[in-house]
N, C-alpha and C positions, 0 to 999 in steps of 0.2 A: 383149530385142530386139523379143517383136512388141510391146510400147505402144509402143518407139519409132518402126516403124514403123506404127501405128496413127495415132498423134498427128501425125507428122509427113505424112500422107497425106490426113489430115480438113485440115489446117494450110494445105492446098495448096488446098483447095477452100471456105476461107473458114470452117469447119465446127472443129467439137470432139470428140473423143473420149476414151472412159475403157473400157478394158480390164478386167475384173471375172474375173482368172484361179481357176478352181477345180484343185485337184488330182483326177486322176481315178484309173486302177486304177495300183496299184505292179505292177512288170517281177518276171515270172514266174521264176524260177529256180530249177531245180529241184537237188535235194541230190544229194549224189555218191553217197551210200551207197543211196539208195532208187532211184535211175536204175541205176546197177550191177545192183541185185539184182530190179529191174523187166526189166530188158532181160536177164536171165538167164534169167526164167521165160520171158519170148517165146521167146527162143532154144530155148529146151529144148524148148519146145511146139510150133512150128512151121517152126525148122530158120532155120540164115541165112542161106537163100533167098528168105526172106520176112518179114525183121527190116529195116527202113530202120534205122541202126546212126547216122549224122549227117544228118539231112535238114535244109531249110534254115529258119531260124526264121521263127517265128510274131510276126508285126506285130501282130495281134488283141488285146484285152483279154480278161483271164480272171480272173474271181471267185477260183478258187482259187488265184491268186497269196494273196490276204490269209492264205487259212491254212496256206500256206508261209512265210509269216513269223512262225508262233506255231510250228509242229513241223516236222519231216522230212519229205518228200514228193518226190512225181515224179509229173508230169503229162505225160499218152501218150496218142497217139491210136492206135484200131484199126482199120486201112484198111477204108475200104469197099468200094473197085473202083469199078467202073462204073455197076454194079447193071442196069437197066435202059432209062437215060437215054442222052443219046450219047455222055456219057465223065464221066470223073471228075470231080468238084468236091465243094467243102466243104460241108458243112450251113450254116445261112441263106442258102441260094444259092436261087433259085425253081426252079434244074435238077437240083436234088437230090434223090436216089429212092436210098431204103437201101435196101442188098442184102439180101433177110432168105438169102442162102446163108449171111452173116456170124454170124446169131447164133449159134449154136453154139460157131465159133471165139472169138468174146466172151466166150460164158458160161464156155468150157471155161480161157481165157485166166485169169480172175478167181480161180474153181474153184482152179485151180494157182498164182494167186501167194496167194490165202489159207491152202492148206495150207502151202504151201513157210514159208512168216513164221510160220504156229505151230506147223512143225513136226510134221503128222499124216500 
């Protein structure tokens, strides 16, 4: 659809065109089993007062789609807040100021889904 209307737009203004489509990142999706058992340790660790459980999807490309498509995986974000900016937003954003109150809860996040997966 878009060469057609590519073509038919240049067509209109006496002009020519050629659409050179590349495929860009494959659609993220992550596995049942590793999101289950991801959103376990949140919960455990921080209580489901503070687990978003279905927030709304992510438009963005992401590298780690590709290696969801060779193994298992689940890919999670860990809220930042505010931090110190006037409000929330995502990273590549120029209003974006990490909370360092977060790391902790990150490290400790990690911490507890790697022991929980071998078991220590």
């Amino acid at each position: 659809r878009i060469k057609a209307i590519a073509t038919s737009q240049a067509e209109s203004f006496g002009c020519m065109a050629e659409v050179d489509w590349k495929e860009g990142y494959c659609v993220l999706v992550n596995s049942e089993n590793e999101t289950n058992f991801a959103r376990q340790v949140a919960l455990d660790l921080v209580g489901a007062e503070r687990v978003v459980l279905n927030g709304p999807p992510l438009t963005g490309s992401e590298d780690f789609a590709f290696m969801l498509e060779k193994i298992p995986g689940s890919y999670l974000l860990i809220g930042n807040g505010d931090g110190d900016s006037a409000g929330a937003c995502m990273v590549h954003n120029p209003g974006y100021d990490f909370n360092d109150d977060n790391i902790a809860t990150g490290s400790d996040y990690w911490i507890h889904l790697t022991r929980e997966f071998l078991k220590v």
